[in-house]
N, C-alpha and C positions, 0 to 999 in steps of 0.2 A: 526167531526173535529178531528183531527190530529197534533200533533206540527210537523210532517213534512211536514206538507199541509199549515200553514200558511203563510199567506206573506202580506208586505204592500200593503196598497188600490192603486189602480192604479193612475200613478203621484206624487204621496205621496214620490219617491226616486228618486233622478236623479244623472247621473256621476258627477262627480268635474271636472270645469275645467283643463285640462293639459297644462300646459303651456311649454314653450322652446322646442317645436315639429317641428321646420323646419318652411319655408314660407307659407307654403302652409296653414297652421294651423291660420293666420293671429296674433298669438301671440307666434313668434319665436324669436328668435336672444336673445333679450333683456326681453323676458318674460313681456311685457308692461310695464317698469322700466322705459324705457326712458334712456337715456344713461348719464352714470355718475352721482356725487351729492351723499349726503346721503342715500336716500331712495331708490338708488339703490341696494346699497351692502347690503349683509345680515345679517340682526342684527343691519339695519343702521338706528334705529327708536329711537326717544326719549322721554323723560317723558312728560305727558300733562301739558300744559301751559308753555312749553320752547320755548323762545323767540330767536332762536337762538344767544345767549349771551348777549342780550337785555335786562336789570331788568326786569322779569315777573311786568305782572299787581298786581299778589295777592301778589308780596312782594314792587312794587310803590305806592298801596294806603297805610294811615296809618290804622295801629287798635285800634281801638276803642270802647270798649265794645260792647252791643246791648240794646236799648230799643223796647221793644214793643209794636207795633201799637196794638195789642189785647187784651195788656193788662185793666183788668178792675178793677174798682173801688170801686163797686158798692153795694150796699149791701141791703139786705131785713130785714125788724122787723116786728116780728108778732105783734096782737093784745096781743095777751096773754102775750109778752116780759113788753110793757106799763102798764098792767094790774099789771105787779110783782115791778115797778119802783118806788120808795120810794117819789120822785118828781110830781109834775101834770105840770109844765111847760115844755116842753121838745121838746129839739131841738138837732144838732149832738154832739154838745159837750155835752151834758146833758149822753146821749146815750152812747158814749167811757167811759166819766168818771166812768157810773155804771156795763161796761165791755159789753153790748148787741152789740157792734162793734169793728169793727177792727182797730186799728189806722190807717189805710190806707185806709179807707172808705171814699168817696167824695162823690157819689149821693145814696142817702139815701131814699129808700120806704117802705111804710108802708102797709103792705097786708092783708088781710079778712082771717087771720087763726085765731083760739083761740076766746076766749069772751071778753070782756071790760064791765066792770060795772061801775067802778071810771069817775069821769071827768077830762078830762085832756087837756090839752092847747096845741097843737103841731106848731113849730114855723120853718119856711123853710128846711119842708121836705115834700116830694110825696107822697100822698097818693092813692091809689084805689078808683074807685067807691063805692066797697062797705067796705071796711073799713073808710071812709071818713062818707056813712050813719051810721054804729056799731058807731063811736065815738062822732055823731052827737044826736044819739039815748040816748048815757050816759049821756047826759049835757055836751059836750066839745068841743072843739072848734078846726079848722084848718084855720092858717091860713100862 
């Protein structure tokens, strides 16, 4: 191979339209413009979402922040968090108070990481399969 031997793959290049070539070309006179109007002359294009002098959509709605639909709430506590927890009764508020969540936590799970030895009493929050048997196992209770 050669760099004066190379060339694109075949079909891979093709001419550019010509336009404004006489009749015969079927895109003469007017170059497919159509005759008169903006978008004839050149340079006669305008910015997107121009209405021609019409208030755009994106300046007729109002603004209005954003919330989001994806946002989540959500939060996990280990076994080993409950294990450290100075309380046995504990529910979400129990939980913020001793800093193991986030003040913006609404649904609240309890997961099979860490050990539990203490009993402890958990009152509307989700727990797992098997962190529900670990703290059933300790003497305590979901309920």
């Amino acid at each position: 191979m050669e760099l004066n031997t190379i060339q694109p793959a075949a079909g891979a290049k093709h001419a550019k339209r010509r336009v404004g070539r006489g009749i015969g070309s079927g895109l003469g006179k007017t170059s497919g413009r159509g005759h008169k109007g903006q978008k004839s002359r050149s340079g006669g294009f305008h910015k997107v979402g121009f209405e021609g002098g019409q208030m755009p959509l994106q300046r007729r709605l109002p603004k209005r922040g954003f919330k989001s639909l994806n946002a989540t709430f959500k939060a996990e506590v280990r076994l080993s968090d409950l294990e450290n927890m100075a309380v046995s009764e504990i529910d979400i508020l129990a939980l913020k108070q001793a800093g193991v969540l986030s003040v913006l936590a609404k649904d609240v799970r309890v997961i099979l990481s860490g050990e539990i030895a203490k009993k402890v009493n958990l009152k509307g929050l989700a727990v797992t399969k098997g962190a529900k048997a670990a703290i059933e196992a300790a003497g305590g209770s979901v309920a």
